[in-house]
Each structure stands twice: as C-alpha cells, then as structure tokens.
C-alpha positions in Angstrom: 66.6 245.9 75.5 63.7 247.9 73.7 64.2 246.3 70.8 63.8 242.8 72.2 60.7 243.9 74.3 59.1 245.5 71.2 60.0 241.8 69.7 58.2 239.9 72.6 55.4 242.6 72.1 54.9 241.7 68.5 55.1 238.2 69.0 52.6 238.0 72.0 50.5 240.7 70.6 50.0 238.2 67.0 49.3 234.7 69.4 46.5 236.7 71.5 45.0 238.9 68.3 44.7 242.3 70.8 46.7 245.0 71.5 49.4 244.5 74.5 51.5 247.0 76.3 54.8 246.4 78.4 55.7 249.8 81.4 58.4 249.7 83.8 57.8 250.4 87.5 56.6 253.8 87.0 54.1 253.0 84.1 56.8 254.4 81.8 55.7 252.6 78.0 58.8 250.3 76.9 56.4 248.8 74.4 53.3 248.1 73.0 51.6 247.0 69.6 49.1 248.2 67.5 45.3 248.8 69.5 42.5 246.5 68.1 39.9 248.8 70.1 38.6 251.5 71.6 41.6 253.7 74.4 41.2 255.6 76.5 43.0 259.2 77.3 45.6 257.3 79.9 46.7 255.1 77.1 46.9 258.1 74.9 48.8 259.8 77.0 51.4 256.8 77.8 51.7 256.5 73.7 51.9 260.1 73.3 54.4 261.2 76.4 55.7 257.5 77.0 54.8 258.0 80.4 51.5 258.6 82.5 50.6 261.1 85.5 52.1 260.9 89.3 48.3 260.4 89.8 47.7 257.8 87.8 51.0 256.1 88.8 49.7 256.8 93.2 45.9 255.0 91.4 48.0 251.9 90.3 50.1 252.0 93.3 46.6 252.1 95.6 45.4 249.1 93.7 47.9 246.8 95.2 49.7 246.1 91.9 53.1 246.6 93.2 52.3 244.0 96.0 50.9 241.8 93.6 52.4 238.3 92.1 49.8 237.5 90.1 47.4 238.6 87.5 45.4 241.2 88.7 42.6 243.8 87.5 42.7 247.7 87.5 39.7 249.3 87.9 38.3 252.1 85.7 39.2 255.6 87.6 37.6 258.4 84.9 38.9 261.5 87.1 42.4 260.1 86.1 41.4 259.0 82.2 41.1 255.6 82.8 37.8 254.6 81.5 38.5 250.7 80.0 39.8 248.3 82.6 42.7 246.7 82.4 43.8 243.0 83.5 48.0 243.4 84.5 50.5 240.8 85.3 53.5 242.2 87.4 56.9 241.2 85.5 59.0 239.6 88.5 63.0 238.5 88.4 63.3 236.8 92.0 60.7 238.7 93.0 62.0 242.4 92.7 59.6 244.3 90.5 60.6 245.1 86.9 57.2 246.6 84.9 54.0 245.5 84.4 52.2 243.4 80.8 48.8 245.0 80.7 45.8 244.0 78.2 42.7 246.3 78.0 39.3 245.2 78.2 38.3 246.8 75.3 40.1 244.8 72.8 37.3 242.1 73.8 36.7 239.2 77.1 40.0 238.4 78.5 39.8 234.6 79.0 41.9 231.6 80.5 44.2 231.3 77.4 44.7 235.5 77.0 45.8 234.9 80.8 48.2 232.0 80.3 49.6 233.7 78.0 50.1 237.3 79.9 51.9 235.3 82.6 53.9 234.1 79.7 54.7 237.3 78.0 55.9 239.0 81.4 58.2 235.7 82.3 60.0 236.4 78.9 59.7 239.8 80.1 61.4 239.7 83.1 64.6 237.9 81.8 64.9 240.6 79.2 64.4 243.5 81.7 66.7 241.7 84.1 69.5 241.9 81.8 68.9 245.2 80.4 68.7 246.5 84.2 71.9 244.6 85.1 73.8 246.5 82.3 72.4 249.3 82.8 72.3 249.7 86.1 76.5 248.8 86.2 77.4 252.0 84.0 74.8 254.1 86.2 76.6 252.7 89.0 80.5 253.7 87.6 79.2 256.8 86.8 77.3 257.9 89.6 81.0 256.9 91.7 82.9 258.6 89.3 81.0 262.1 89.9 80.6 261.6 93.7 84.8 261.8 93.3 84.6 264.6 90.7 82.9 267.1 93.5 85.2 265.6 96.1 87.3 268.1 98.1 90.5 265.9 96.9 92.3 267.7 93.9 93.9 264.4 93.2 90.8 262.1 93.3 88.7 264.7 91.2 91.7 264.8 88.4 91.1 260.8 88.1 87.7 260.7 88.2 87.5 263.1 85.0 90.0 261.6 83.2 88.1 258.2 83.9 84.9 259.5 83.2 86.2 260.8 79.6 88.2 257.5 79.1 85.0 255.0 80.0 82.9 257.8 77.7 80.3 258.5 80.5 81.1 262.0 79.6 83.1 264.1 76.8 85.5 266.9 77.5 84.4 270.4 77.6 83.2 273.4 79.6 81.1 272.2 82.7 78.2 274.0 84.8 76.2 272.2 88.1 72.5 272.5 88.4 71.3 271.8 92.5 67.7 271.1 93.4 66.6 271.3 96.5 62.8 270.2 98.4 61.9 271.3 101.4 62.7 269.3 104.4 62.8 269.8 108.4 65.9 270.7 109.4 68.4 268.2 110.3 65.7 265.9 109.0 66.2 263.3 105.8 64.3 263.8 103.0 60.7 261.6 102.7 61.5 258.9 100.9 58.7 260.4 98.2 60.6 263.7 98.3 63.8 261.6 97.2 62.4 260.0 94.8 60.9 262.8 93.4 64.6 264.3 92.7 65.9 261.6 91.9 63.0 261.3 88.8 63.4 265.3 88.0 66.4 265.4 87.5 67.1 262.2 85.1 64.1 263.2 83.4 66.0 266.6 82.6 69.5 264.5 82.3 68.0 262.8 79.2 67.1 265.8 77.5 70.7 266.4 77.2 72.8 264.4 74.2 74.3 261.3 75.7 77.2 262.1 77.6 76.6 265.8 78.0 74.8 265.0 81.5 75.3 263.3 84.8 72.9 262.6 87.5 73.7 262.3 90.9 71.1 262.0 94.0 72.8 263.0 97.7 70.9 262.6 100.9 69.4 266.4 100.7 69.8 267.6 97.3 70.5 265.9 93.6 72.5 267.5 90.9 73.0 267.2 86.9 76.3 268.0 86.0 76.0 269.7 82.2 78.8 269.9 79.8 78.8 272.1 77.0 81.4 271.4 74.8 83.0 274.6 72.3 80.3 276.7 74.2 81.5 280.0 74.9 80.3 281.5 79.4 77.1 283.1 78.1 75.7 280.4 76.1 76.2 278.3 78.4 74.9 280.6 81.4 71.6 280.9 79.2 71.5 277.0 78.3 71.9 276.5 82.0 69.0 278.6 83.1 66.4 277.0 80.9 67.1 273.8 81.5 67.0 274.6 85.3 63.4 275.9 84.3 63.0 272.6 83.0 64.2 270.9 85.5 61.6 273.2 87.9 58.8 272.4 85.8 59.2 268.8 86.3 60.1 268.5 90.0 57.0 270.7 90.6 54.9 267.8 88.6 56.9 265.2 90.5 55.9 266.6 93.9 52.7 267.2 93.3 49.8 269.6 93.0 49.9 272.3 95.4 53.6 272.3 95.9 55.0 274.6 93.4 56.6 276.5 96.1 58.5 273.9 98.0 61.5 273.4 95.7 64.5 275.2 94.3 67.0 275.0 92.0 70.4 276.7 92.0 72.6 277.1 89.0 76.4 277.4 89.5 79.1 279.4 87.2 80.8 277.8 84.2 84.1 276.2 84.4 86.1 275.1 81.3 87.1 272.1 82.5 85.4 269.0 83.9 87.6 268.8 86.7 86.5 272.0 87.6 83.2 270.7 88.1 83.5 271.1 91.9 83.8 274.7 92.3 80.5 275.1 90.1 78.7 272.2 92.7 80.0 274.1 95.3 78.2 277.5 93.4 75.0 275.8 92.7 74.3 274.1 95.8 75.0 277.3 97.9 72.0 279.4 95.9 69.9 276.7 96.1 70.1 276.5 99.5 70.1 280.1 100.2 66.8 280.6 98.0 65.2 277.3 99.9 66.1 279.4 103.1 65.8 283.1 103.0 62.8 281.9 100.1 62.7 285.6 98.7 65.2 284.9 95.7 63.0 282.8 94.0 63.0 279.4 93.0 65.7 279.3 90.3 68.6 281.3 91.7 71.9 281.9 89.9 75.1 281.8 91.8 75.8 285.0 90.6 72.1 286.6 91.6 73.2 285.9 95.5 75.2 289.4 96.1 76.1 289.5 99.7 74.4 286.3 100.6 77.2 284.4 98.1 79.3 285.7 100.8 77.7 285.1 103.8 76.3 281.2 103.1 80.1 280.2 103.1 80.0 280.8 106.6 78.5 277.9 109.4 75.6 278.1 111.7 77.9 279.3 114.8 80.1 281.8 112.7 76.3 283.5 111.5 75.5 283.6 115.3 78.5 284.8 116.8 78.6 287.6 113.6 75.2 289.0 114.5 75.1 292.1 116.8 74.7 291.5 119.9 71.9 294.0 120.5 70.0 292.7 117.4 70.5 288.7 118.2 68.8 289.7 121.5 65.8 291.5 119.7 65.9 288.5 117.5 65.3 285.9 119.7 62.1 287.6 121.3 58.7 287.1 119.5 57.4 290.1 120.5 59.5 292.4 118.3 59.0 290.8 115.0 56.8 293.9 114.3 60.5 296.0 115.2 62.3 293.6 113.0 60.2 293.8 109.8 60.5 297.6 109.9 64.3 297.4 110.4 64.5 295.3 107.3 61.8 297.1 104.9 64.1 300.7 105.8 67.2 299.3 105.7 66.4 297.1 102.2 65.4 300.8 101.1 68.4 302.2 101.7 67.7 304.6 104.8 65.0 305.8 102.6 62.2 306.6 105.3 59.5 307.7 102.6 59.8 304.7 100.4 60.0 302.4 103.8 56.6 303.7 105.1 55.2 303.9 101.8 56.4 299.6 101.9 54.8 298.8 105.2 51.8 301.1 104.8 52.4 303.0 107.6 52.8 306.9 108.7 56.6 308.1 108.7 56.4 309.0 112.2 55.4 305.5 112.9 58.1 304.4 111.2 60.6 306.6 113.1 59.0 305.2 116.2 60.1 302.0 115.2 63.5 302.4 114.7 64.4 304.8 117.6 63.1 301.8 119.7 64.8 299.4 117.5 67.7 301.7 118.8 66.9 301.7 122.4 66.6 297.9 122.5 70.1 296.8 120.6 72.5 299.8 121.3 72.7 300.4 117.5 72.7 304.1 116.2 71.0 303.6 112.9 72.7 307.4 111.7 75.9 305.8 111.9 77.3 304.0 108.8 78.8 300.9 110.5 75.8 300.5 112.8 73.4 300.7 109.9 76.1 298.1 107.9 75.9 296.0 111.5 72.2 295.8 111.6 71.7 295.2 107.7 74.4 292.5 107.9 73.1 290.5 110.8 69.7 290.6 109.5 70.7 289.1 106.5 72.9 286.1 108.5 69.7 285.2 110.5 67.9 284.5 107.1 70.3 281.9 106.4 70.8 280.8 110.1 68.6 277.6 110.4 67.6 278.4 113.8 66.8 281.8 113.0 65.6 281.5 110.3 62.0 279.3 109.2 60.5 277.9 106.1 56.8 278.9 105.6 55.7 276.1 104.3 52.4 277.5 101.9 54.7 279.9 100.7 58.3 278.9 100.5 59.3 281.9 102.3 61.6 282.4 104.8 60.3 284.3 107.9 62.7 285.3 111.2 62.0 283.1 113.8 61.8 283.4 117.6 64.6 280.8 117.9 67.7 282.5 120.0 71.4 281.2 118.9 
C-alpha cells in the first residue's frame, strides 16, 4: 500500500511541479515527494517522526477538516510550527475518512488546475487506502479475536486460539509476558472516548516497536494490553525487556493524553510464562498491578506484578469480600470524615512498623501526639494496637480500603489514592 501511494505521490508530485504530501487520519506521513520550497517545523517534524503533535492533530481537527468533503485551507498556527499554509483535500471511500493530500503554499499560488488535480490525487488515493485498510484491517480483526480467546477463562478455547495464532503467523511461539495500561476513569464509568483512543494509539505505537509477530494489541472497555513474546529469552531478560518497554509504553500514553496528565495513567507488567497459552495467567498479573497502582496510586505508575506484596493478595479479592474483611471497629472509623486525621496516623505508624519515633518524625508531629492518636484510634474501633493480630487486623483493613472503590478515591492532580468518607 505504501509503495503504491509513494507511486501516486511521484506521479502527482511531477504533473503539478511542487512538493505533495499524503497522511492518514491522524496526520501520520504515508507519503510525500521531494519539497520545492521553503517548510516549516510541522513538516519537519512529520518527515522526521512520520507523524506530528496531538496538538497539531486537535488544530487540524478545530479546522473542520475532518467534516470536510472538499478542498479546504489550513491556516498558519506558529505556536504549533505551522507557519506556511496549506490547501488539503480529505481522501473519502463512501464517505468514511481515509487521510488527507495536502500542498503547501510555499511551493508557489495554488491555482484551479493544482486543485483539480488534488481532488484527483486523493480519488486515486482513496481506492488505494480502501484496499490497503480492507486487508489490513481483516488480519487486525483475526488477531484481535484470536487474543480476546487466548486470555479467556476457557483452557480449551485459549489452547486453540494459540495454536491458531501460531498457524495463521499473527504470532511465533515462545515465552510470553502481558503489559496492562490503565487511564483514569470514574468508577463504574466508560472510558471518554478520547481516553480510549488514547490507549488504543499508545499501545500500537509500542506494538510496532516490537519485530512483526512478537506483539499483539488488544483494546478492552477499561484497559488495553500488548501481549510480548520473547522467543529463546531466558525470565530475566525478559522481566527487564518488559519493564522498558512498559516505560515506553508510559512515555507515549502520557503524550497521547496530553500535557498536564502525567499522573493519570498506569501501566502494569505481568510475570513471564513460557508458553503462549499461558498468556492468561500473565493478563491476569498485569492487569491486577495496574489497577492496584491506578487505585491505591502510591506504587507508582509502572508497577510489576511482583512489586505488589500483600496487595497481589488482596486485589484477588471483590468489593464485598474487602468490606466484609475490614474490622469492624476500623470500617466504622472509616466511613466518618472527621477521623481521617486518626486514619493517617494509623497508617504512617503502622507502615513504620510500630515504630513510634520514626512515625512522628513522618507526620511532623510530637510522640505524645502521636500516642494520642492511637489510644483514641483504640477507643473508637475496639482494637488493641499492642496486640499482634489487632495490629495485623488494623494494617490489613487499611490496606483493603485502598483498593475498595468506595473507600477508596483517586486524586485526580496527583494520581493518588486518598481514603474516602464512603462507608461499605
């Protein structure tokens, strides 16, 4: 399909004597030819990168070009790098929209016959891009049902769906590990459709970085995941392999999602597994860390399966198994906003061990203050802190209402997760 753009290109390029460039729908470069004239840093930057800012893609977008049937201009917009303007003809196939033909203004006037001929070039276009897309899209398709079965809870239907994805050489055999990311969202809540999207974009753009057939991409209606498989690589290869490319895959979701939202995703990594019918148990790994990082949001934003300790145990359990676990005494104190002074000095001592110096010396407060605290921590739930499973109790439910979505909230400048004053 390149090829034959880069063809049309050529050809098109010759019959109008100016440079001419072919995107897709994101203003990803397919194609272009050789510049006559001066460019500016947005074309350098789509030559350079093949692909352009998510703000110069939302400038485009505010312009009306996606609406748009016809030729159409695109103003200059210098805080963005676009200095020349640009004349565009939306490439159509029964009127879904494929890419965009653009000239710049800076090869010279842009008259009747340049324009005839830009409707032209993206008519060609479209029929190439139609049946690129159609191929395309059919293995994406295969593949994308094919891993929905390989995380399946059927043993049987995962078993086929490797074997198949081997056979039809979507993937090759060999050791397997799941990346998860994750964006926030309100609870119970679908993602915005931007928020999707976004995912959906990381997460191929990572997928490709991968040799062909080493990656799968699949987009679910709270979370996407790239499947890696590493073949003759031994558990701690591919454990470090894994974490830079979900450092990668950070990165780019973070530049997806905007300025200012570096905080508001994460990305869990599941354990190896040798085989790719395995694949589910490492799904399974990675979507539980990056869920428990997006909700207790002190773990960071790339989390390891095996960085969870206790909470690897506790986020197996459901909403209503977290509540009824909690003590008692400490789901009552929970559910009151007044005590979240009480609560905080519970957690600092207990995450220090029983230490009371190095506790006080945390919240910047006097040790008798702190032992204030907890004796009326004690008075209110019925817990002796002196007594090992009372102490275990309180530290336990604690960490259950992190990861209970009702007791547990997202601050959304920080990405942290705070105790609410939500009862169960």
């Amino acid at each position: 399909m390149v090829s034959e753009l880069q063809r049309l290109v050529d050809a098109f390029g010759a019959r109008l004597g100016r440079s001419i460039a072919i995107d897709d729908t994101r203003l990803k470069l397919l194609a272009y030819n050789a510049h006559t004239g001066d460019v500016d840093d947005a074309r350098i930057e789509s030559v350079m990168h093949r692909g352009v800012s998510t703000a110069l893609v939302a400038h485009v977008c505010e312009q009306g070009a996606a609406q748009a049937s016809d030729v159409f201009t695109l103003p200059p917009c210098p805080q963005i790098g676009i200095t020349i303007e640009r004349v565009g003809m939306p490439i159509r196939y029964d009127d879904a929209l494929l890419g965009y033909v653009w000239l710049i203004s800076s090869d010279g006037p842009i008259g009747d016959r340049a324009v005839e001929l830009l409707r032209e070039a993206a008519a060609q276009a479209a029929l190439v891009l139609h049946r690129g897309y159609l191929g395309v899209e059919v293995t994406r398709s295969r593949a994308r049902e094919l891993v929905r079965d390989l995380i399946a809870p059927d043993q049987a239907l995962r078993t086929e769906a490797g074997a198949a994805l081997v056979e039809e050489q979507h993937a090759v055999a060999g050791p397997v590990t799941v990346l998860v990311a994750m964006v926030a969202r309100e609870e119970g809540e679908p993602l915005a459709e931007e928020r999707r999207l976004a995912l959906e974009l990381a997460v191929d753009r990572c997928r490709r970085r991968l040799p062909p057939s080493r990656g799968l991409a699949l987009t679910r209606p709270d979370h996407a995941l790239l499947l890696t498989i590493w073949p003759g690589a031994r558990s701690q290869v591919i454990e470090r392999n894994a974490a830079e490319l979900a450092e990668v895959l950070r990165e780019k979701l973070v530049a997806e999602l905007g300025l200012g939202r570096a905080a508001l995703c994460w990305i869990g990594i599941g354990g190896p597994r040798p085989r790719l019918t395995e694949a589910h148990s490492s799904y399974e790994e990675a979507r539980r860390a990056a869920e428990v990082a997006r909700t207790t949001g002190t773990l960071g934003q790339v989390v390891a399966h095996t960085q969870l300790g206790v909470y690897a145990l506790l986020g197996k359990l459901t909403p209503d198994e977290l509540a009824e676990g909690i003590h008692p005494g400490l789901r009552s104190l929970l559910s009151n906003p007044v005590h979240r002074e009480l609560i905080e000095t519970l957690r600092v001592y207990l995450d220090h061990a029983g230490d009371a110096q190095h506790a006080a010396t945390a919240l910047h407060i006097h040790r008798s203050t702190l032992y204030k605290r907890l004796h009326r921590v004690e008075q209110l739930t019925g817990l002796q802190l002196d007594i090992g499973d009372d102490r275990l109790a309180a530290h336990l439910g604690l960490k259950m209402a992190e990861l209970h979505p009702r007791l547990a909230d997202i601050d959304e400048s920080t990405g942290r997760g705070v105790l609410s004053t939500g009862g169960s």
